[in-house]
Structures are given as C-alpha cells and as structure tokens.
C-alpha positions in Angstrom: 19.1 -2.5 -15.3 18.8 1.2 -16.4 15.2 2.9 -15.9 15.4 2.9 -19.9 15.8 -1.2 -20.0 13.1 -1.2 -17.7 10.3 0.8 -19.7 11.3 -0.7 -22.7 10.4 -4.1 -21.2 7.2 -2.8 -19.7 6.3 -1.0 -22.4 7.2 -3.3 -25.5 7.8 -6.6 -24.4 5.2 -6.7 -22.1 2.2 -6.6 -24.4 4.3 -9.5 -26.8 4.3 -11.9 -23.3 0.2 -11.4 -23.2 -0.1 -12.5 -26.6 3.0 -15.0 -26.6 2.8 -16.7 -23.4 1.5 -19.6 -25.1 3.4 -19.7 -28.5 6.8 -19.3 -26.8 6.6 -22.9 -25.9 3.9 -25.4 -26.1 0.9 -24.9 -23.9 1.7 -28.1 -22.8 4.4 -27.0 -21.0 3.4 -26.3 -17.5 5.4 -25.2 -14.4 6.5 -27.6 -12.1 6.6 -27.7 -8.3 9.2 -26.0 -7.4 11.3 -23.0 -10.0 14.1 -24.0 -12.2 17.8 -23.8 -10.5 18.6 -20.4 -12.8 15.6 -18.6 -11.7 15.9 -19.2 -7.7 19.8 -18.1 -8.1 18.9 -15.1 -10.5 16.4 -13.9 -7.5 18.9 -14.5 -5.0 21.7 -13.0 -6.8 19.9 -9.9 -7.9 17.3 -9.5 -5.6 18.9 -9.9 -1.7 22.2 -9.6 0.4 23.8 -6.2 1.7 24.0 -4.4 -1.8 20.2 -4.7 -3.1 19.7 -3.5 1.2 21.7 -0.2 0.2 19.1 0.3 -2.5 16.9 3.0 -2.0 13.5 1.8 -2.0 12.0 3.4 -5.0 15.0 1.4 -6.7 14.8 -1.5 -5.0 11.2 -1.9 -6.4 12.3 -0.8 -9.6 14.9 -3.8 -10.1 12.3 -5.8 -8.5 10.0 -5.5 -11.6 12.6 -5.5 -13.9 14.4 -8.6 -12.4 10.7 -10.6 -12.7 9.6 -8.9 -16.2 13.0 -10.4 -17.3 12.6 -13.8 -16.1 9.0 -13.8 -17.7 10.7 -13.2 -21.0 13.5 -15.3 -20.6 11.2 -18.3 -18.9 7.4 -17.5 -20.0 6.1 -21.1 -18.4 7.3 -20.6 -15.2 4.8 -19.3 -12.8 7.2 -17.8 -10.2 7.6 -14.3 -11.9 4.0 -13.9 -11.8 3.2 -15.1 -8.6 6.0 -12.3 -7.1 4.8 -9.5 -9.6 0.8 -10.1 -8.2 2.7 -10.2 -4.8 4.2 -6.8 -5.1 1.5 -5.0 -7.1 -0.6 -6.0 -4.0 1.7 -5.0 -1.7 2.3 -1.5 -3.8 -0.4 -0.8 -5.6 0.7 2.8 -6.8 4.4 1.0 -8.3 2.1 -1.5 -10.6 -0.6 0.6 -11.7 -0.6 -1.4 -15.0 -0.7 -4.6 -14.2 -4.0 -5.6 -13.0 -5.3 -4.4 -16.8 -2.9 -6.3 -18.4 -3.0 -10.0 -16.8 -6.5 -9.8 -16.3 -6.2 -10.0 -20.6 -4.4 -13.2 -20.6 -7.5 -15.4 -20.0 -8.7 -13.7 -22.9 -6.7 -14.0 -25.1 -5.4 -17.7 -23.9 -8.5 -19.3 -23.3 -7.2 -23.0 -23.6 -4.1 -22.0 -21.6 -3.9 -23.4 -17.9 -0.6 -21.1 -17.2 -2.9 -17.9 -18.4 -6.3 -18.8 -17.0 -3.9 -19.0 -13.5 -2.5 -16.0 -13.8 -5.2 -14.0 -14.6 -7.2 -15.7 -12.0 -4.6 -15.5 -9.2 -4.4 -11.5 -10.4 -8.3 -11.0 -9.8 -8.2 -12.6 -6.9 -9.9 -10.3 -4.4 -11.6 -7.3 -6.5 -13.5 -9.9 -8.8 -13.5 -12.9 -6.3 -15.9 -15.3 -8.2 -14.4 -14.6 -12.1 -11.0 -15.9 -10.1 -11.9 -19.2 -8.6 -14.0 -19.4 -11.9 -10.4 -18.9 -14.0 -8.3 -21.4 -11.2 -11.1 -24.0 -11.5 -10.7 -24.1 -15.2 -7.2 -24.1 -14.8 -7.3 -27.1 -12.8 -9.9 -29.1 -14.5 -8.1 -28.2 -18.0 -4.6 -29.1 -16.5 -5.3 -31.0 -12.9 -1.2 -31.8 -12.3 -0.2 -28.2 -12.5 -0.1 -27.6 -9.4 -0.3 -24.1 -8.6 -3.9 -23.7 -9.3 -4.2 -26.5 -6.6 -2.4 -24.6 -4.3 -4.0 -21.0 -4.8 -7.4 -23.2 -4.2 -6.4 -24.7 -1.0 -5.5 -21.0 -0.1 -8.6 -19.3 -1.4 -10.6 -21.2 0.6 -9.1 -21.5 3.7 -10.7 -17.8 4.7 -12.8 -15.2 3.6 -16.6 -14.9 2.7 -16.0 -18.0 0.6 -14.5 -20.1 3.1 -14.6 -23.8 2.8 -12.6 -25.8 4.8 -13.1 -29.9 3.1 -12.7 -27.3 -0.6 -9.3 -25.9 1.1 -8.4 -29.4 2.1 -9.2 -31.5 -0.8 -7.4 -28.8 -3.3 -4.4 -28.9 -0.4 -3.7 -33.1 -0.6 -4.2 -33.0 -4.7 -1.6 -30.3 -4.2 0.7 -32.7 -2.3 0.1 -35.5 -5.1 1.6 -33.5 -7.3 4.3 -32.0 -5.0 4.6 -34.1 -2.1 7.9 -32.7 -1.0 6.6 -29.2 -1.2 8.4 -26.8 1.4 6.2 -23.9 -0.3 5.2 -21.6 3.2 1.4 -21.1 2.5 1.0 -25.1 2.0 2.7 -26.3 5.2 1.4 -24.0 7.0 -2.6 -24.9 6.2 -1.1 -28.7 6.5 0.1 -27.2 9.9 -3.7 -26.0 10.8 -6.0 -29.1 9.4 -5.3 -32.4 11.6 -5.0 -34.6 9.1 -2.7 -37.2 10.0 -2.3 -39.5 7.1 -1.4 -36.3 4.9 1.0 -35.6 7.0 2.2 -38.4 7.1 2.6 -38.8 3.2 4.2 -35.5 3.1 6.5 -36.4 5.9 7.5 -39.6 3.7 8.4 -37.9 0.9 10.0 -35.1 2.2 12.6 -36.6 4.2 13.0 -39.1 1.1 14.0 -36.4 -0.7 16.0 -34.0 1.8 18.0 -37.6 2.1 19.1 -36.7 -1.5 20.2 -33.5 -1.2 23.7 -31.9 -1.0 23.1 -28.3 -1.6 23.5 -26.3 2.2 20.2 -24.0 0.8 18.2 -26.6 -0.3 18.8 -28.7 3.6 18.0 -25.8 5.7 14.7 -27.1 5.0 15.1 -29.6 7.0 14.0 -27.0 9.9 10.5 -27.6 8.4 10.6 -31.3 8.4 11.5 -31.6 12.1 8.7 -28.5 12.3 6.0 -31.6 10.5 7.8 -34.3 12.6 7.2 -32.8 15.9 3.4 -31.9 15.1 2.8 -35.4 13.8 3.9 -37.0 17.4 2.2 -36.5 20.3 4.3 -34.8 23.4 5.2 -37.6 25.2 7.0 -39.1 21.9 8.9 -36.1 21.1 11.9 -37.3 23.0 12.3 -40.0 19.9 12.0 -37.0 17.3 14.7 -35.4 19.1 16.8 -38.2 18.7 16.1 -38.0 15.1 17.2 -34.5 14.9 19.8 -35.1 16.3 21.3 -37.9 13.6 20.3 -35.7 10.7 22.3 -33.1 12.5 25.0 -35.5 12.6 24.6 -35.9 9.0 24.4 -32.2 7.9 27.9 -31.4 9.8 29.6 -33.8 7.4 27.8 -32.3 4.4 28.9 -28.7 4.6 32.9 -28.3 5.4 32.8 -24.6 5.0 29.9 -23.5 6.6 28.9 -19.4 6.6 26.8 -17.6 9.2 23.6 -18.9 8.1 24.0 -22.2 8.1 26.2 -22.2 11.7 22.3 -20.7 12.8 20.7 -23.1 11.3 22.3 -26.0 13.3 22.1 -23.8 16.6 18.4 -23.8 16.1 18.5 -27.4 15.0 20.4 -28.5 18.1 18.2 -26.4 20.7 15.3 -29.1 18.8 17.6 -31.4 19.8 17.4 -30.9 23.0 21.0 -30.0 23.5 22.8 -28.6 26.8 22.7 -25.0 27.6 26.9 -24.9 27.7 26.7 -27.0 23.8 24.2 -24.4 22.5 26.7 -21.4 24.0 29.7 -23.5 22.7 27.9 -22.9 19.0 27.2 -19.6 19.7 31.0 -18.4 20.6 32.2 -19.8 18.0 29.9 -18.4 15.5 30.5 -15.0 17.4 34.5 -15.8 16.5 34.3 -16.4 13.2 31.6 -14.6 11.6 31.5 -11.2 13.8 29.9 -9.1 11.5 26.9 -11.3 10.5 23.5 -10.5 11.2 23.6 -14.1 13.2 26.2 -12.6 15.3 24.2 -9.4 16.5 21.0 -11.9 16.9 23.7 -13.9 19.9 24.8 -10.2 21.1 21.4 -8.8 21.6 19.8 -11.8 23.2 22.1 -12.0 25.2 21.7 -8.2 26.7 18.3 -8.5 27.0 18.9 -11.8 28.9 21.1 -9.9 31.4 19.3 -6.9 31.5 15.9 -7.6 32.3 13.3 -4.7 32.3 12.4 -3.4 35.6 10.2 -5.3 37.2 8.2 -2.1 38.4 6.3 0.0 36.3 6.1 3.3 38.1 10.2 2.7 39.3 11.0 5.9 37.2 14.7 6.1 37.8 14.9 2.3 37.0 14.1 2.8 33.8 16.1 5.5 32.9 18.8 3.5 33.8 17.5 0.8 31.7 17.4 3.3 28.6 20.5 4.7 28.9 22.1 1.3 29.4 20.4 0.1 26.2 21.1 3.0 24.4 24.8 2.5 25.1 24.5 -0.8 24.2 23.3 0.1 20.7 25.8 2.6 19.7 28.0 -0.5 20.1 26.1 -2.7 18.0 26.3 0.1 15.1 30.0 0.3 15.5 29.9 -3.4 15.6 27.5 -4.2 12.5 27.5 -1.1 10.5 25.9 -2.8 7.5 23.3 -4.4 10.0 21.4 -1.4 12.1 20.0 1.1 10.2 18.7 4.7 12.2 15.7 3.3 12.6 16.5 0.8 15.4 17.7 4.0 17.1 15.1 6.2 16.8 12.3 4.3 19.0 14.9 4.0 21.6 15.4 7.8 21.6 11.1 8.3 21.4 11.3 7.4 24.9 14.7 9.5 26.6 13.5 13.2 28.8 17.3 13.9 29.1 18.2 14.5 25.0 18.5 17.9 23.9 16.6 19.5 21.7 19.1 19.9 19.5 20.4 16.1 19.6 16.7 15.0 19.6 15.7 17.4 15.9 18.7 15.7 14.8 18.2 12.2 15.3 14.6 12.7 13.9 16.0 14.2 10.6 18.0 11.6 10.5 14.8 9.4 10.9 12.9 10.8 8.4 15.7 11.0 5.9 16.1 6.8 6.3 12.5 6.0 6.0 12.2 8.3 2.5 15.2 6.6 0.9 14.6 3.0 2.2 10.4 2.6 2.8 7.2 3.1 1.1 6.0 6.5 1.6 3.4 5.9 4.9 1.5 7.8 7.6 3.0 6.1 10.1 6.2 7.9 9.9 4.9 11.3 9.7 2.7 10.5 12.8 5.3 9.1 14.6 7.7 11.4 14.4 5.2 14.3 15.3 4.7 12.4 18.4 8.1 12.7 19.2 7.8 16.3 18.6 4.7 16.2 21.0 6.0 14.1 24.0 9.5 16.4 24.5 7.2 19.9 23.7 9.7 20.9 20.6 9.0 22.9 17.5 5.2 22.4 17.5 4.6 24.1 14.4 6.7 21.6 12.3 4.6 18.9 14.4 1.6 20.0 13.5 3.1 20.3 9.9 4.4 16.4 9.8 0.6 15.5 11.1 -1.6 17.4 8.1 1.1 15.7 6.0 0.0 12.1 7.8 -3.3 12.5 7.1 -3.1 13.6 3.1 -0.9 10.6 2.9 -3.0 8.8 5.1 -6.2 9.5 3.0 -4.1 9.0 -0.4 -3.5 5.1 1.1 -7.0 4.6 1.9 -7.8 5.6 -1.4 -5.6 3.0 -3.2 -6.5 0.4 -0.9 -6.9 -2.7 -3.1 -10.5 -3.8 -2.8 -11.1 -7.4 -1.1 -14.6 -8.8 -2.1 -13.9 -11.9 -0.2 -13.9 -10.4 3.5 -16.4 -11.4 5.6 -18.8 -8.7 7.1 -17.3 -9.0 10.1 -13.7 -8.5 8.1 -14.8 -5.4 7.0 -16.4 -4.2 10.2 -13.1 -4.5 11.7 -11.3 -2.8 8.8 -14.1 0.1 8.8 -13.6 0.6 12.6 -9.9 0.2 12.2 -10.0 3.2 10.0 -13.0 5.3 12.7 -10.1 4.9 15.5 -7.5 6.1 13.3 -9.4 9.2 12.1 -10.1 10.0 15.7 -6.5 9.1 16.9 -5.2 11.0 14.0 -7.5 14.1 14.9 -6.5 14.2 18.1 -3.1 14.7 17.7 -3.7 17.5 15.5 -5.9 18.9 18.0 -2.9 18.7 20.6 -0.2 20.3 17.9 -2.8 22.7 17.1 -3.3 23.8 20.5 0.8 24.0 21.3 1.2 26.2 18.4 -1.3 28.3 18.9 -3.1 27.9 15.3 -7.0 27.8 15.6 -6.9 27.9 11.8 -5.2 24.7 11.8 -8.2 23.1 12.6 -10.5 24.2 10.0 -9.8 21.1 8.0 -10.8 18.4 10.7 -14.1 20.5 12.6 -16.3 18.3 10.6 -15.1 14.7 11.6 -14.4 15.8 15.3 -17.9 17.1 15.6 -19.8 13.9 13.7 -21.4 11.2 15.0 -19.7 9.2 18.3 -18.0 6.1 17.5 -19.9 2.5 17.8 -16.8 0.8 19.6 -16.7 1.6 23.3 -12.7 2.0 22.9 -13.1 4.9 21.0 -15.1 7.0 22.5 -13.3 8.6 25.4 -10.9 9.6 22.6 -13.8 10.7 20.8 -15.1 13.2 23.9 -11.6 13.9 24.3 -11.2 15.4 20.8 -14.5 17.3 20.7 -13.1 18.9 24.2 -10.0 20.4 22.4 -12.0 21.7 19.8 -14.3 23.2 22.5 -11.4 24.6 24.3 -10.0 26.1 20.8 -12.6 27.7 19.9 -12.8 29.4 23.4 -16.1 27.6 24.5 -14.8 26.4 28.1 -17.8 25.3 29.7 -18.7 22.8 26.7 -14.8 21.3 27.0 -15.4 20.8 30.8 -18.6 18.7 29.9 -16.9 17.1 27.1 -14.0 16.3 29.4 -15.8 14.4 31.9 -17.5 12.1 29.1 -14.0 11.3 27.8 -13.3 10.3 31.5 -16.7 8.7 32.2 -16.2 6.8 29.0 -12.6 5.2 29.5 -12.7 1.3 29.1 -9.8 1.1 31.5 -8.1 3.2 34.0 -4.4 5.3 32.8 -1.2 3.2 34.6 2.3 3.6 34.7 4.1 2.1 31.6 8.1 2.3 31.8 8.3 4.4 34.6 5.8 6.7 33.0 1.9 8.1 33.8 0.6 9.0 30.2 -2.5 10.5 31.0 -3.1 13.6 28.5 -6.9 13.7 28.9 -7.1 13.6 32.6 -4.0 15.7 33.3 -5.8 18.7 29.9 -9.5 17.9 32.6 -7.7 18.9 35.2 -5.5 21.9 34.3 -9.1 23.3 32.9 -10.8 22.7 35.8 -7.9 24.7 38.2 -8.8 27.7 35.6 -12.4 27.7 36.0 -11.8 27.3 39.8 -12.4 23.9 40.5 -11.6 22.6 43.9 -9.4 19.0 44.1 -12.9 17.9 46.8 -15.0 18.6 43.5 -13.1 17.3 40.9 -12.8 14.0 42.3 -16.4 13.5 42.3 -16.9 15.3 38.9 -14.0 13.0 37.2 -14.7 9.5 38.9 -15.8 6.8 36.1 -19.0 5.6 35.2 -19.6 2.2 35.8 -18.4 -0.1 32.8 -21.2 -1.7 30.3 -21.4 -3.1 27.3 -19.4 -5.2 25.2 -16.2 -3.8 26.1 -14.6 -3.8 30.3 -11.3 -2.1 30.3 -9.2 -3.8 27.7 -11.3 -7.1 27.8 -13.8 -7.4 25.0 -16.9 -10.1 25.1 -15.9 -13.2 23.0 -17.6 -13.9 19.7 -17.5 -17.7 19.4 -17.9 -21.1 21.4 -15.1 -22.6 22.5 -14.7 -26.5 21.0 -15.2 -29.0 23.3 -11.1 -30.1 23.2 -9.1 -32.9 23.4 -5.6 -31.8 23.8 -1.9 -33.4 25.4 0.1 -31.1 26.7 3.8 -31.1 26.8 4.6 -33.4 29.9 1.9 -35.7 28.0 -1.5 -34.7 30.2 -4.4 -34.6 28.3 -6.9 -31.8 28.7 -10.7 -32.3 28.0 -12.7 -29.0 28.0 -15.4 -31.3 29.5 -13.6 -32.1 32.7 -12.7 -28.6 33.2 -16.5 -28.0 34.2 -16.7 -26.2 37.6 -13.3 -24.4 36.8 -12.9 -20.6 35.8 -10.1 -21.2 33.0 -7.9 -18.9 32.1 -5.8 -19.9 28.2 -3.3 -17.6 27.4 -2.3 -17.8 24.0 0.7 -17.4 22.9 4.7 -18.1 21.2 8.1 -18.1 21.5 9.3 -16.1 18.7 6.6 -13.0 19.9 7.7 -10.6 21.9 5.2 -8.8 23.9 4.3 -13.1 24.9 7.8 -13.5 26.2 7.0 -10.3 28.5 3.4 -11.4 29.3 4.9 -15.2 30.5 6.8 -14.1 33.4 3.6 -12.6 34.8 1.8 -15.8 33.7 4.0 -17.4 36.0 3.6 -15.5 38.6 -0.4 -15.9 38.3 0.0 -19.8 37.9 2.3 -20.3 41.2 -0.6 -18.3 43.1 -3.6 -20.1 41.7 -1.8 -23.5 40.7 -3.2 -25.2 43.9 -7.0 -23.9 43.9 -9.6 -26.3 42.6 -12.0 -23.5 41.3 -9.6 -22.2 38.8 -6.9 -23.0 36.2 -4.6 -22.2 34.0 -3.3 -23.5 30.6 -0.8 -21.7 28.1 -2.0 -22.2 24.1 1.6 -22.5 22.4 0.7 -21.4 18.3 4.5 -22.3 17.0 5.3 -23.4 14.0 8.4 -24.8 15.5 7.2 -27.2 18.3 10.9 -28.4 19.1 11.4 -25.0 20.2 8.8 -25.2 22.8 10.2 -27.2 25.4 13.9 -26.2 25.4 12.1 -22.6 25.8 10.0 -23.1 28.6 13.0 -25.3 30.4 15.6 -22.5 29.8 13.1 -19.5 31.8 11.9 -22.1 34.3 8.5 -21.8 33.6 6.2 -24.5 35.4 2.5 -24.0 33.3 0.7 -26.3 31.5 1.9 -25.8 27.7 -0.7 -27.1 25.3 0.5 -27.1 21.6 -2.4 -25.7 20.0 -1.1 -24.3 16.5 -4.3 -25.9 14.9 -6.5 -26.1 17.3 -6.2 -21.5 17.4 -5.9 -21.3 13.4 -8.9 -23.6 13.0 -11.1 -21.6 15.7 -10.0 -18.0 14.6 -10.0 -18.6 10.9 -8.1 -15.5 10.5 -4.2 -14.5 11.3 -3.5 -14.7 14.7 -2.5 -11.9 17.1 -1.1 -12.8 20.1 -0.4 -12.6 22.7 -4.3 -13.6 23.8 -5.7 -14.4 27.1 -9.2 -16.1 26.9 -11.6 -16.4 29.9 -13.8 -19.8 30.2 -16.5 -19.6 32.6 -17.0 -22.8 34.9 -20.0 -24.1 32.4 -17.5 -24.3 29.7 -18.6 -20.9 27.7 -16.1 -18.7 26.5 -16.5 -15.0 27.8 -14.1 -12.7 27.7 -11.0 -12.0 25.1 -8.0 -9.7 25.8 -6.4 -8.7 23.1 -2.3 -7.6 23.5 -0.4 -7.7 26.9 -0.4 -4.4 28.8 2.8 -4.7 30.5 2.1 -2.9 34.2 2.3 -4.0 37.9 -1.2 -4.3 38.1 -1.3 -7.6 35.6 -1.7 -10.4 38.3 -4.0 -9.3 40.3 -6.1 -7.7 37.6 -6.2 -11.1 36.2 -7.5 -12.7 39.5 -10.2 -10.2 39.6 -11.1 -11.2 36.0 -11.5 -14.8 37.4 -13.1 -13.9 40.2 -16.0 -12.4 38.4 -16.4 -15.0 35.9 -16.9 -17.7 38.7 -19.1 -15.0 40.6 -21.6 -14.2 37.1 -22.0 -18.3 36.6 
C-alpha cells in the first residue's frame, strides 16, 4: 500500500470507523474467541516472512498500520485490529500520535456499544487507569460473553497499583467459559501462575477436544501449549505418563502433515525431546532437517547449538589468550553462518562479537561500525542504545574520540527525546516507579560518564558544559550508583584542572564500590581504579601509599557487592521436585538455603548452572546448608531432558507459579535467593556475573548468613 493509500485511510476513513463502528453491522455482533480465518492469513501473509524482514523499519510500521486500518474497514467487529494498533502505538508512541485521541472518542460516541466501550477502554489503559476498567466493566456487564473485555480484566488485575488477584482470577475462568480452548499467550500464561487445578483442568478438556479436530499444521503447533498445561497439571513423579501421551499425539501429527517445512520438522524435535526421546533420535531429526531445509532459520538454530556445545567458554576468567582463541574461533564460525543463511544474520549479530576483538584494525573496526549503524537506522526504532554502544566501541579500542563523543551527545538528545514520550502508566506501584525513577538516575550517571571519558580523549573541556550541572547534583540514593557517581564528579574535577579535588573524589568512587573489579573474558575492566591510579603517579604517589589510600570502606547498607537485601517473606512452601521429593520451607529450619532461580531457554542461567553444579557437589553432603534450583519454564517437558543431557545432579523444583505469584512482576532471571536458617529471606542477587570467583563467593554468602542467625 502506497504512503498515499495510507493517509487517505488515516485521514478519511478513519473518522467514518469512529462513527460507523456500530452501524456497519449490528451492535450485536460481537467478536468471537479467536479472529476469522481471512484476517489471521492477511496478517501472516502481509505482515511476516523474509520480504516484510527486508523492510526498512520506518516501512515496516507503515504497512503495519495500513495492514490493521484496512482490516478495521473491511471487518469493523473484530477486535484483533485494535488490539494490535493499541499494541504498536504503545510500543511507538511517536508512529501513532493520533490514535489515543481518536479511540478514546468511540465510548462517546457508542455508548451502548460493548466493541467501542472495549476499545476505548483497552486504549486508556494506563494514562487514565480508573475511566478504563470503568469502560471494560461496562463492556462486560452490557455484553458478558464477549470475551475480550474478560480477558483484558483478568490482565489488568493481575499487577499494578490495582492489583487483585481473586478480580484477575474470576474475570480469567469467565474468560475460559467463553473460550475454553483459548491458546491466546496472556491467558495461559496467568492460568500458568494461579494453581487452580480444576480450571486447568477444564481448559485441558476442551483444548485437547478440540486440537483432536484439527487438520491445519498452524493451528496443531499448539499442541506445544497443551503438553506445556499437561505437564503443569501432573505432579513430577506422573510426568513419565504425560510423556507417553506426547508421544501418541506425536504419532498422530506425523500422519497429519506429509509435506512438512522447517517449522513444523522443529516443532516435533521439540515435541519429541518432551517425549523423552534418545539423544541419537533427537540428532536423527536434527540431520535430517539440516538435509533438507539448509537454509532455514531452524537449520542455523541446530548449527549454532551445536558450536556452542563443542566450544565451551573458557573455564577461566583471567585465561587471556583462551579467550582470544575462543573469539576468533567464533568469529570464524559466523562468517560461515552468513555465507550459510544470508537471509538469516543480519550485521548486527556481528558487531557484538567484534565489540570485544584488540587485534581488528582501525580501519576494519570504523567499518564494521558503519556498517552497524547503517543496519540499525534502516531496520530499528531510532534508540540511545545504539549511539551509546557504538561510542563504547569507539572508547574500548581508543579510535576517533571526537566522533565518540559526537555519537554520545547524540545518545543523550535521543535519549531525553524517549523519556519525554514515555507513555505515562498510572497503574505502577510506588515501588514500580521508584525502580523506573532510579533506572533513569543510573542511566544519566552512566550516560555522563561516558561523555566525561570521550571528553577527556578528545581534549574538549567545552564538551562538558552541557552535563556540569547533573554531574555536580545531588549523590544518588542507590548504593550501586554512587562509586559511578564519585567517579564522574572526579573527571570533571580533573577537566577543569582541579587535581587535588579528583584525587578526593577518586577515592570515594573506590571507597564506595558495592563489589570489587574481576576479570570477565580474559579481561580487568577497571577504568576508575586504573584513571585513581595514573593520577596519583602524577601527583607523586608512592604504590606503599596508594594501597592504603585506595583500600575499600567497609560495606553497609542495603546493598553488599552485587547482593541486594530482599524485600518480601518467603511463603512457607510445599513443593515436589522433579525426582518426586517434596520440599517444605518448614523442614528446611536450621539450613542456610541457597534457591537459584532460573530456565532453560535463558542464557546467562545456562552459564550460571555449571557453577551451580559445582557449588552443589561441594556442599551436597553438609547438613547446615542446601541447595534447590527454582525452574520458571513455561515448558516443563523441557526440564528434565535438559538437566539429563548436561548431567546436572541439583534438586530442580518447578516453580513457574510459585516465582510469578511471589514477584507479581516479570521475572528476571537468573536469581539466586539467600534463606537464613529461621526460614527468612535475606539476600537477592540479581544477574549471574560470570567470573572464577562465583563458587566460593557463594560459600562465603552462606557462611555469613548461618553466622548473622
């Protein structure tokens, strides 16, 4: 569709739909649980594969809106192209400036319409909180089988400032009365967090009832969530039986689809490692999808699994030479994959790997990062990320400062610009907004800093003019920012040629570290201590001196290194875990407990477990501490096979609901969580910081919390 189509149906049909969306068809009408047949291939069609990929992104958005306004013409009672225009005017606020003004008008002016009062409610959801549910309730009381309303109320309150959890649950099993062979994402996965077994259950019923129906190859992949429901419904030690299951409807969906493609071949892989199947009938799958579908983006998934099965990362963390090997190796590897799936890698999976090699040129660095840069204009949404990350590639190899320093005033104008188009969320919590506000303070500072250091490369005091005030305000209230914080009002210091002010703010930045600078990937990245001590050489420091000026103060507060107090209680639990032990936070009293939290498809986890390992074979046999590993998969099928492939020997606790439910937010993981011996939770660390010193730097964490009881 040309740009002219398009503003002709923003512009002059748009206004129609406000005032027709009820006379097109009978009010009556209402959407039904899932979209019409024409409207999910129209979206597919239009709207993925490799030729809407080639798209840049400013028209990849634009035949995104037009795609949806059309289908809102052509279908004005189906809810689908609403739902994904709200979606993407909330994910890009500056391409749907419009649209806020203009659904928020269809309650208006369709007062007696449960489509409209949805719409605009599910529009305002977030900047006018209460006038939404207000417009869903109506919706549902006025119509209470439509079930999207039901749906966007089991959502709304499931988090936020107006959370309520029996309100989320209720709206959630009307939702499944209506639609009880949903596969919609947001309901299984709050079906997925509230223990409710006899929902389950009902949706289990129906959905297999229905899958049992179905012929069309799209429509069965969603078997992967039934056996996802299946597994969560049985307790571990019955999960050989679902398998089993699997297993026949895998029998059954071979005979269905005689031509399968890529995607589907996938699909049974991952059904059959649910199954429980051999490693060599798993690999048998694999070749032959690798023979006859080379080029898919399934085929490079096998490929690079497989290389980073066979090349591990080295195991130590200083071992400089080791990973320069590694990198090179990879990096050889990747130039093959491009050849290999041309249509498949874009620069950008290059580029990190390059953010990290000391032998490239200058000249072969500057030109992969103009590369970079070009990619991310034509294919992303214009963000200060880019900017800042290729400046700190500029940075770490010591190249073209100037044009660093350039790329990083341009981060933070387009950095500010974001901020100021943020879409406002009335229903965060304080603490929500607290996190987001301090979020943005460590950004500022982390921003600044790098400014500071570009600034002080080039040579360009002046540079700094812009910045002086927020470096020189007041310290930050999170203990992780304030050695960043000293650092930054050092550099200034130092800029501005006041030496003996940077050598007191330099040993507060030091003084005020939360943990202490180790080797990552064969490298020491260390810029505050190694800027401390170059100044302190110039001034005439001796080394006796500075390592008693330099050494750290002792750590307070709510923050040890990159351990943070926890905020909640831990439930008293009840849990099985995979071999079918059951685990009872009461009978863990007089054990230190360490629950690492965690899944398969997350990749800093899969690094973290192999020094989980290693920490459970040396504490496994002590009755004063112990271990258990907090699985959060969707996919519990995929547990077990996981854990048998790697060997690892831990207690595995599926615990999807059980982390959703105590969190009540998304989940980052990896988390390790430490339980004192009286059953109080006491320390949370957030992330896995991949360095030698893991193991016994957990220990130690132990240790203390068994020696502060």
């Amino acid at each position: 569709m040309s740009r002219r189509s398009l503003r002709f149906l923003v512009n002059v049909l748009a206004p129609i739909l406000i005032v027709g969306i009820s006379s097109a068809q009978s009010p009556q009408v209402l959407p039904a649980c899932e979209p019409s047949p024409e409207i999910r291939k129209i979206v597919h069609d239009k709207l993925s594969g490799a030729e809407f990929d080639k798209l840049k992104f400013s028209e990849q958005t634009a035949l995104q809106r037009a795609v949806y306004e059309d289908l809102i013409v052509k279908y004005p009672r189906e809810v689908v192209p609403y739902n994904c225009l709200i979606r993407s005017a909330r994910e890009y606020p500056g391409e749907f400036p419009d649209l806020e003004e203009r659904f928020r008008k269809l309650a208006v002016q369709n007062p007696d319409d449960p489509l409209s009062l949805y719409v605009s409610g599910h529009m305002l959801f977030g900047t006018d909180t209460p006038k939404s549910l207000q417009l869903i309730e109506t919706a549902k009381s006025t119509a209470p089988q439509f079930p999207a309303p039901l749906l966007l109320l089991a959502n709304a309150y499931a988090y936020g400032k107006r959370m309520d959890r029996n309100k989320s649950l209720e709206n959630l099993a009307a939702y499944f009365a209506v639609c009880p062979a949903s596969t919609d994402s947001s309901a299984q996965r709050l079906l997925a967090e509230y223990e409710d077994l006899a929902l389950r259950q009902k949706v289990d019923t129906a959905l297999r009832a229905s899958l049992a129906k179905e012929t069309d190859p799209k429509r069965l992949r969603d078997y992967q969530i039934l056996w996802s429901l299946e597994f969560r419904m049985h307790p571990p030690q019955e999960h050989d039986s679902v398998r089993q299951r699997v297993t026949e409807d895998l029998k059954r969906l071979e005979s269905i689809n005689p031509k399968p493609d890529s995607e589907w071949t996938a699909f049974l892989i991952l059904g059959y490692r649910q199954a429980g199947a051999s490693t060599e009938t798993i690999t048998t799958m694999q070749d032959r999808l690798l023979r006859d579908f080379p080029h898919s983006m399934e085929a490079y998934d096998i490929v690079s699994d497989r290389w980073e099965m066979v090349n591990k990362n080295p195991a130590d963390q200083k071992d400089a030479v080791a990973w320069a090997n590694y990198r090179t190796a990879r990096e050889v590897a990747l130039k093959g994959w491009i050849r290999d799936f041309p249509d498949l890698i874009p620069i950008e999976e290059w580029f990190p790997i390059l953010m990290e090699d000391d032998s490239l040129s200058e000249k072969d660095g500057t030109a992969a990062l103009d590369d970079h840069l070009r990619y991310k204009a034509d294919h992303d949404a214009p963000h200060a990320w880019v900017q800042f990350q290729a400046a700190n590639f500029l940075l770490n190899h010591h190249w073209q400062p100037n044009r660093a320093l350039d790329l990083l005033e341009q981060c933070k104008a387009e950095s500010e610009k974001e901020r100021a188009s943020r879409r406002p969320d009335d229903n965060l919590t304080s603490r929500d907004a607290d996190t987001l506000k301090q979020q943005d303070i460590g950004w500022d500072i982390w921003l600044d800093g790098q400014i500071l250091k570009a600034a002080m490369l080039a040579r360009r005091p002046e540079a700094l003019t812009a910045i002086k005030g927020s470096v020189e305000g007041p310290a930050p209230a999170d203990e992780g920012w304030l050695s960043s914080y000293w650092g930054n009002r050092a550099r200034l210091s130092l800029m501005e040629g006041r030496k003996e002010d940077a050598v007191a703010y330099y040993q507060l930045a030091l003084q005020t570290r939360t943990e202490t600078p180790q080797y990552s990937r064969g490298k020491l990245q260390d810029d505050i201590g190694d800027e401390a001590r170059t100044l302190w050489k110039e001034m005439g420091g001796t080394l006796a001196a500075w390592s008693v000026w330099s050494r750290p103060a002792a750590a307070t507060g709510q923050k040890q290194g990159d351990w943070e107090k926890a905020k909640k209680e831990l439930p008293a639990f009840e849990i099985s875990d995979l071999s079918g032990k059951t685990w009872r936070l009461r009978e863990l009293n007089g054990k230190v407990l360490l629950i690492n939290v965690w899944a398969t498809w997350c990749g800093p986890c899969k690094a973290e477990l192999s020094e989980l390992q290693k920490l459970y074979e040396q504490v496994k046999g002590r009755s004063d501490i112990q271990l258990l590993a907090f699985d959060t998969d969707d996919d519990i099928g995929l547990v077990a096979p996981f854990l048998k492939d790697k060997g690892y020997t831990f207690p595995v606790v599926p615990a999807h609901s059980l982390v959703s439910n105590l969190l009540e937010e998304n989940v980052f993981i990896p988390q390790s969580w430490i339980v004192d011996a009286k059953g109080t939770w006491r320390w949370t660390q957030m992330g896995f910081a991949d360095r030698d010193s893991w193991v016994p730097e957990m220990i130690q964490k132990l240790e203390s919390a068994k020696a502060n009881d």
